[in-house]
Biopython code that builds the backbone (N, CA, C, O; Angstrom):
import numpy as np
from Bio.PDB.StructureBuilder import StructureBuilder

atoms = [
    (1, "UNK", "N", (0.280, 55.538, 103.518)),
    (1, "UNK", "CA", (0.940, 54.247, 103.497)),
    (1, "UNK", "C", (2.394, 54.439, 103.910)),
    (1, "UNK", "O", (2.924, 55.426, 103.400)),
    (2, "UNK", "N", (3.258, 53.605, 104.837)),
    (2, "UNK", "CA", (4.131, 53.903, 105.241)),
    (2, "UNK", "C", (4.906, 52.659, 104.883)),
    (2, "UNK", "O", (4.660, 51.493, 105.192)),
    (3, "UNK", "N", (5.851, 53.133, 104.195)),
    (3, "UNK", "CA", (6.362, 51.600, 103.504)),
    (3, "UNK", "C", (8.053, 51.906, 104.194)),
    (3, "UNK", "O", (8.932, 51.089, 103.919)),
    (4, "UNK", "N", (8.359, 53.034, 105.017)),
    (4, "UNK", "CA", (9.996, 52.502, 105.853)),
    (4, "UNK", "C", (10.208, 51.338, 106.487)),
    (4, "UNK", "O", (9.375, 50.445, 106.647)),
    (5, "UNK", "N", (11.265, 51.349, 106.827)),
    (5, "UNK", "CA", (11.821, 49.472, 107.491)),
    (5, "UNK", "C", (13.065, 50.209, 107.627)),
    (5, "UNK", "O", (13.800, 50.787, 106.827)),
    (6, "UNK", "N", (13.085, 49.930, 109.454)),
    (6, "UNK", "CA", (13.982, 50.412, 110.000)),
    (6, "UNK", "C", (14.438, 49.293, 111.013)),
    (6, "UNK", "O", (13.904, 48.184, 111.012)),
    (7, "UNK", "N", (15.359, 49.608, 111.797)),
    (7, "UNK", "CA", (15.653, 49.085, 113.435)),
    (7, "UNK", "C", (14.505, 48.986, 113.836)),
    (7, "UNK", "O", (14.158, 50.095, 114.242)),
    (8, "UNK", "N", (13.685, 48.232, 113.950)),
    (8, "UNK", "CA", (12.409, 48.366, 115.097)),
    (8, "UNK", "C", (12.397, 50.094, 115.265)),
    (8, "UNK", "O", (12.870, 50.694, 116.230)),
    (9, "UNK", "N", (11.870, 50.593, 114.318)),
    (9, "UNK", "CA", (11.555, 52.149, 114.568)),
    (9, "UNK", "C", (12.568, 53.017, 115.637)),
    (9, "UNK", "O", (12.167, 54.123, 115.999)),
    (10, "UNK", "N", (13.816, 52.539, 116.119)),
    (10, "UNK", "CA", (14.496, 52.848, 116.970)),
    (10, "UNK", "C", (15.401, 53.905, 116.255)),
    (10, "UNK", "O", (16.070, 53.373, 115.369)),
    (11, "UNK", "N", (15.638, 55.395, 116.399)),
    (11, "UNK", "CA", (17.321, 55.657, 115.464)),
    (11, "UNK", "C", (18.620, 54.811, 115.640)),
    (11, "UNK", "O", (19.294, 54.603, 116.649)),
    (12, "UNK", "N", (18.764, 54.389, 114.362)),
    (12, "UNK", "CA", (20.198, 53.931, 114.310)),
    (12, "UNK", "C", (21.671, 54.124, 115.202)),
    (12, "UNK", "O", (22.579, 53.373, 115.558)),
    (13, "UNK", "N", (21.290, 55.854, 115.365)),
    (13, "UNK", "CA", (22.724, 56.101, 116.063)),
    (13, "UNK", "C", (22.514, 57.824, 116.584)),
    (13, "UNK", "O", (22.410, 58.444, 115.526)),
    (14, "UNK", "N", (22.446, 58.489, 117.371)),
    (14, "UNK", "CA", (22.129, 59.927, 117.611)),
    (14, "UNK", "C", (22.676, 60.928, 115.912)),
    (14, "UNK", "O", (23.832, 60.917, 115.490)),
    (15, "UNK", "N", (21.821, 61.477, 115.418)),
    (15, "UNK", "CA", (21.420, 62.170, 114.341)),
    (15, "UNK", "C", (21.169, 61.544, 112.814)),
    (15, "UNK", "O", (20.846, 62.227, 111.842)),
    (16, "UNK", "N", (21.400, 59.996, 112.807)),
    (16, "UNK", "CA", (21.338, 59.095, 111.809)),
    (16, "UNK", "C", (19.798, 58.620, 111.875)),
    (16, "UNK", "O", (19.126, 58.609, 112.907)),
    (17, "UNK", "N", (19.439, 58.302, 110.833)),
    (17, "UNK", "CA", (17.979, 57.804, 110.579)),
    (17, "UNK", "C", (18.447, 56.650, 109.097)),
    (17, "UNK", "O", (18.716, 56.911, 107.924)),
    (18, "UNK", "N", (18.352, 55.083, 110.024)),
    (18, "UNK", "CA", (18.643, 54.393, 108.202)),
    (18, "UNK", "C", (17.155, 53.327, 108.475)),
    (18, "UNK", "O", (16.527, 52.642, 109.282)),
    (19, "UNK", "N", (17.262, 54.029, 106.620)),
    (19, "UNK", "CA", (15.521, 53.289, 106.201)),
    (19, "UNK", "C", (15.676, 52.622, 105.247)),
    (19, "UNK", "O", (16.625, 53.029, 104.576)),
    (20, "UNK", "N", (15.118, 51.640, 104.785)),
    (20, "UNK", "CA", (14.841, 51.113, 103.647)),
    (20, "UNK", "C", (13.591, 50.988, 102.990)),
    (20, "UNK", "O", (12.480, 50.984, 103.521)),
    (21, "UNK", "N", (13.783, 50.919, 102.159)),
    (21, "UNK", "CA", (12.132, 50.623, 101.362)),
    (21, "UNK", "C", (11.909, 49.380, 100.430)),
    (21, "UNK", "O", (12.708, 48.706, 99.780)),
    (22, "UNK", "N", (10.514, 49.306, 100.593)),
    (22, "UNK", "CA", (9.893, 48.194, 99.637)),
    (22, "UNK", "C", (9.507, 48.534, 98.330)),
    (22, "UNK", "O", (8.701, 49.465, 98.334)),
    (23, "UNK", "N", (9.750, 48.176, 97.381)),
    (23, "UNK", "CA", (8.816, 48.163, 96.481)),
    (23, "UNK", "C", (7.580, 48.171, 96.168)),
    (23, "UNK", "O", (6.805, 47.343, 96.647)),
    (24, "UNK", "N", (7.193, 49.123, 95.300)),
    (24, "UNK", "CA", (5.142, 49.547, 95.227)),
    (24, "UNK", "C", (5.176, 48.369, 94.541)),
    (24, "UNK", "O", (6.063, 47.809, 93.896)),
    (25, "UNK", "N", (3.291, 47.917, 94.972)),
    (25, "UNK", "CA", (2.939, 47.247, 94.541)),
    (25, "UNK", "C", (2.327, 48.037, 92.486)),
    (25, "UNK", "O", (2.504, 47.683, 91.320)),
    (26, "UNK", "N", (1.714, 49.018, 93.106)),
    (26, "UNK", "CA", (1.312, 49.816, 91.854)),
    (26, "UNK", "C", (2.268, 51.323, 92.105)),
    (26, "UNK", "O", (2.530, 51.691, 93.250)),
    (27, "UNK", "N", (2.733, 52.110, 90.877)),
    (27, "UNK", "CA", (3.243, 53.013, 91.421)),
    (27, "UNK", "C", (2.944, 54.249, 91.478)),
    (27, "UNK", "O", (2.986, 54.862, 90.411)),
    (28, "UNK", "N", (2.600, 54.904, 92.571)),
    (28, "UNK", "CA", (2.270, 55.608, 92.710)),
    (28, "UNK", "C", (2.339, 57.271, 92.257)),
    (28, "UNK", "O", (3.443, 57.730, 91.965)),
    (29, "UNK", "N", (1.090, 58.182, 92.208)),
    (29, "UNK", "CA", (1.181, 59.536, 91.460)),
    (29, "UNK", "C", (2.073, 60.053, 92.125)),
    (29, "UNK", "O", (2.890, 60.739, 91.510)),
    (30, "UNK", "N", (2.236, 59.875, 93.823)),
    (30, "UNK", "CA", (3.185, 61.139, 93.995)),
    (30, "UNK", "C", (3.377, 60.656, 95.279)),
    (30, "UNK", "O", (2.732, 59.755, 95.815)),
    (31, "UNK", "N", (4.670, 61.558, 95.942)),
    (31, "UNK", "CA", (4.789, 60.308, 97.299)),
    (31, "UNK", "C", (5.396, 61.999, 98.012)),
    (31, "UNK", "O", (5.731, 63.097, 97.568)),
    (32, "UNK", "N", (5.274, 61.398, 99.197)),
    (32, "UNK", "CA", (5.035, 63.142, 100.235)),
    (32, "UNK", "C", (5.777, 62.875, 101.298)),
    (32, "UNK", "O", (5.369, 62.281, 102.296)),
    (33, "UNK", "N", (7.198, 63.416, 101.081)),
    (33, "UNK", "CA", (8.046, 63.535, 102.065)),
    (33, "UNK", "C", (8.169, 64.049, 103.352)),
    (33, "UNK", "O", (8.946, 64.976, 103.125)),
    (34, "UNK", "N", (7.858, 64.108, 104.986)),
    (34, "UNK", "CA", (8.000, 64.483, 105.528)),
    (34, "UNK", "C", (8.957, 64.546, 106.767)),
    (34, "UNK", "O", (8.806, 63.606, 107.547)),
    (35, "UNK", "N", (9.730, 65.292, 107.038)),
    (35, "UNK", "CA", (10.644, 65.285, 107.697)),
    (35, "UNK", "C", (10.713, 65.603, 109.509)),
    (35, "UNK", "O", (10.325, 66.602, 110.116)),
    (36, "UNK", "N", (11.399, 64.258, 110.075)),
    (36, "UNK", "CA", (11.265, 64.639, 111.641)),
    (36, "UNK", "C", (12.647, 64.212, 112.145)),
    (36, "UNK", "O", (13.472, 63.502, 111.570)),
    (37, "UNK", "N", (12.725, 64.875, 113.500)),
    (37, "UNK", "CA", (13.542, 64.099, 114.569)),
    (37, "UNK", "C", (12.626, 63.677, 115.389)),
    (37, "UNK", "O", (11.461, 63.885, 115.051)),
    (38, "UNK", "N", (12.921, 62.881, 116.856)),
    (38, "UNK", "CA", (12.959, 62.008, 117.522)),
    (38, "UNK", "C", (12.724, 63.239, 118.814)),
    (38, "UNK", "O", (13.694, 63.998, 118.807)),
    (39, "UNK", "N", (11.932, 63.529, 119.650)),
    (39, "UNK", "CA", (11.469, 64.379, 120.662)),
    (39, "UNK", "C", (12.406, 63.412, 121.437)),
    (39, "UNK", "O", (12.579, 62.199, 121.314)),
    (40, "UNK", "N", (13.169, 64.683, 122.596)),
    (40, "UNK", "CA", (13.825, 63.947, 123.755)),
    (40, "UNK", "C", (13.303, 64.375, 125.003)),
    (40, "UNK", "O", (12.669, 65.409, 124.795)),
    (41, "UNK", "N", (13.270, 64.037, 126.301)),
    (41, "UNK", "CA", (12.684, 64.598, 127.360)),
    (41, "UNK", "C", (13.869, 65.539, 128.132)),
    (41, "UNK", "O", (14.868, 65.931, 127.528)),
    (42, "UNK", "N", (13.683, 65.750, 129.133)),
    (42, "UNK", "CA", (14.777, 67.017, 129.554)),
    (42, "UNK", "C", (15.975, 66.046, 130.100)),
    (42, "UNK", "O", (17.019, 66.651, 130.343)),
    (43, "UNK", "N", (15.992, 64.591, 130.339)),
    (43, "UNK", "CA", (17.089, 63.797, 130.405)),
    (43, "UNK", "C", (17.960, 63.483, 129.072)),
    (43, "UNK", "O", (18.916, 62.710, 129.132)),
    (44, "UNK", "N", (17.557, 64.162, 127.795)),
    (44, "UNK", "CA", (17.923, 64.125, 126.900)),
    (44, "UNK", "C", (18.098, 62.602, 125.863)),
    (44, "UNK", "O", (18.863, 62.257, 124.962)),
    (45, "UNK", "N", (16.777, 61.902, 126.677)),
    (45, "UNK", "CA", (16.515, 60.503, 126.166)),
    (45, "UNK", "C", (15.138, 60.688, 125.577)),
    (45, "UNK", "O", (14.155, 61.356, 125.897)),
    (46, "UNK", "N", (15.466, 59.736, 124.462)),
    (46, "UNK", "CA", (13.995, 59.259, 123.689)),
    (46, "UNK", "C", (12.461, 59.533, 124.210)),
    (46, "UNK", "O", (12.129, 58.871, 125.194)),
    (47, "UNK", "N", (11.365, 60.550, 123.591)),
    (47, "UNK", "CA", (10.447, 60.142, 124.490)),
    (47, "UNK", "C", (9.667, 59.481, 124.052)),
    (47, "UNK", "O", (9.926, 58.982, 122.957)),
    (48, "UNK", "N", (8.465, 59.197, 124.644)),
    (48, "UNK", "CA", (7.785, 57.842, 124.382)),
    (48, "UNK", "C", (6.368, 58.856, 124.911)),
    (48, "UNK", "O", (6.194, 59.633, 125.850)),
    (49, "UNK", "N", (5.319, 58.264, 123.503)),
    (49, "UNK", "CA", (3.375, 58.922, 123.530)),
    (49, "UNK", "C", (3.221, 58.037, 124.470)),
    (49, "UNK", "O", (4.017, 57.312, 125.068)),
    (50, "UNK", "N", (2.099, 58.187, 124.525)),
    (50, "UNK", "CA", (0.668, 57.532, 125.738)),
    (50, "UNK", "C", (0.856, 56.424, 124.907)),
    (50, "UNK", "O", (0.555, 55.475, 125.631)),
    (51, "UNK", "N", (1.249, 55.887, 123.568)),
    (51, "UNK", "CA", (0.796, 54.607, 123.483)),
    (51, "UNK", "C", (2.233, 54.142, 123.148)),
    (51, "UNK", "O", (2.361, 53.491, 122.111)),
    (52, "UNK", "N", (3.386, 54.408, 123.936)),
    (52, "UNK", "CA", (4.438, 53.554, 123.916)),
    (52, "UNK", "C", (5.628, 53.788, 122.541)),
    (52, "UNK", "O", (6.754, 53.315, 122.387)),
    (53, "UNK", "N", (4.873, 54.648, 121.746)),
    (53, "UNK", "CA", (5.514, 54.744, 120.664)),
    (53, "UNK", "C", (6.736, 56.064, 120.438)),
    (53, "UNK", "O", (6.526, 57.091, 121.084)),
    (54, "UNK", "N", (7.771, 56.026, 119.686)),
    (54, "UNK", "CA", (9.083, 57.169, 119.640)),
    (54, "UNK", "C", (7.996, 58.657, 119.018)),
    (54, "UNK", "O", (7.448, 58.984, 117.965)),
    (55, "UNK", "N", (8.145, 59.196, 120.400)),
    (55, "UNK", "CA", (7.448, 60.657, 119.416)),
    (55, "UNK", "C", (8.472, 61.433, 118.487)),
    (55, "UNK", "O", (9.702, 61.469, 118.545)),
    (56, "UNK", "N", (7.590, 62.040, 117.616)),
    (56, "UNK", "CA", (8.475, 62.471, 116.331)),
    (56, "UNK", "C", (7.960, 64.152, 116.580)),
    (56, "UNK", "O", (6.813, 64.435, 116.923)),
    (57, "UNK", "N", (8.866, 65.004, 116.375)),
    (57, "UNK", "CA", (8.426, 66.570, 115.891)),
    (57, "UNK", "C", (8.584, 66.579, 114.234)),
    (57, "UNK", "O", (9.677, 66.424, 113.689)),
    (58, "UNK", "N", (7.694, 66.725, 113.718)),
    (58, "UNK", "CA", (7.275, 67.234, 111.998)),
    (58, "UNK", "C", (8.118, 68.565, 111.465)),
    (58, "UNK", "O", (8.336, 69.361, 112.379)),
    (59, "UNK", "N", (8.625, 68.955, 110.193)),
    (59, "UNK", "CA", (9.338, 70.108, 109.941)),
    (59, "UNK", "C", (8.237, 70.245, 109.620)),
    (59, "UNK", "O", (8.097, 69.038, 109.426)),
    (60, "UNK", "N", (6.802, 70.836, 109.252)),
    (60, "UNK", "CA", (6.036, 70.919, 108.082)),
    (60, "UNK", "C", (6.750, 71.763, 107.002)),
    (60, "UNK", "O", (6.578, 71.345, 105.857)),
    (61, "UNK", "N", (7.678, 73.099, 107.164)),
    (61, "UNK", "CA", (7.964, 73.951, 106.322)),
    (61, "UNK", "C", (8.726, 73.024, 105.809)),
    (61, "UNK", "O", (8.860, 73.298, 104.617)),
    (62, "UNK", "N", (9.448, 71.821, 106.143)),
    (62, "UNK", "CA", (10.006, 71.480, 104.840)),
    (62, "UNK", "C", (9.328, 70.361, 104.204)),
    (62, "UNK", "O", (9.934, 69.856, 103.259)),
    (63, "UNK", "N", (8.254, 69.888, 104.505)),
    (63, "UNK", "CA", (7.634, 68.665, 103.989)),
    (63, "UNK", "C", (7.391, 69.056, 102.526)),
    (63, "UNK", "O", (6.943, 70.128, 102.118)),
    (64, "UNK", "N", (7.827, 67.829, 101.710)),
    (64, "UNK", "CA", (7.381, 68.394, 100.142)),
    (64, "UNK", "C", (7.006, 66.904, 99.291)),
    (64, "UNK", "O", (7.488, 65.796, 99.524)),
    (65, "UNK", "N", (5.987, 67.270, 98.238)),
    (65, "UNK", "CA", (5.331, 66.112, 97.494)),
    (65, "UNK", "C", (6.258, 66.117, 96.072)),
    (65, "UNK", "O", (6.642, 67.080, 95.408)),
    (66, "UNK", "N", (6.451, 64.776, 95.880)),
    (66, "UNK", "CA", (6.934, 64.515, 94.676)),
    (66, "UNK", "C", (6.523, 63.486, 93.830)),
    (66, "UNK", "O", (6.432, 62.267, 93.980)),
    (67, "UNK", "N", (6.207, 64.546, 92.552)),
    (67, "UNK", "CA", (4.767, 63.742, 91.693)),
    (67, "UNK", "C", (5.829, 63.053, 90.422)),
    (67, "UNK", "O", (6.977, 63.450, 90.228)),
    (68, "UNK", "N", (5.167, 61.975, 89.657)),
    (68, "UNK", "CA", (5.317, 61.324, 88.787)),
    (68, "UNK", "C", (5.099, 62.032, 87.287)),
    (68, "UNK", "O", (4.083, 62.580, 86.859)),
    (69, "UNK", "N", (6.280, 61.855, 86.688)),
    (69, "UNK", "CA", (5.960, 62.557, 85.391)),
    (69, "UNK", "C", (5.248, 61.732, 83.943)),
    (69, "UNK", "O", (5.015, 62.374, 82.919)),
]
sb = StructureBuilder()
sb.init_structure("model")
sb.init_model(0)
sb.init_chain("A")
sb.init_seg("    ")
for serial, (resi, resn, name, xyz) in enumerate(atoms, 1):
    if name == "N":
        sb.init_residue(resn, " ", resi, " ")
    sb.init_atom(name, np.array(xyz, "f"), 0.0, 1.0, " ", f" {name:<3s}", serial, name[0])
structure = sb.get_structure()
């Protein structure tokens, strides 16, 4: 479930990322952080998948879950 709210998924500003969030409806056991930038092409602009959308590169080594106590 992806509950960010951004600029039209656009970055804010070169190395800035601003998100907001909604409120759970129920709240959830644990929520799983994963961390990206914004893939650029060798013009050093935004690139864009086969379906039009901002490709992202994943850290996985730093992705981490954070559970409810």
């Amino acid at each position: 479930m992806f509950l960010g709210v951004n600029n039209g998924g656009f970055p804010a500003k070169p190395g800035k990322e601003e998100l907001g969030y909604r409120s759970f409806v129920t709240v959830p056991q644990s929520i799983t952080v994963k961390p990206y930038v914004y893939k650029l092409n060798a013009k050093g602009q935004l690139f864009r998948d086969n379906t039009g959308k901002l490709a992202k590169h994943y850290f996985k080594d730093l992705e981490m879950r954070i559970y409810q106590r």
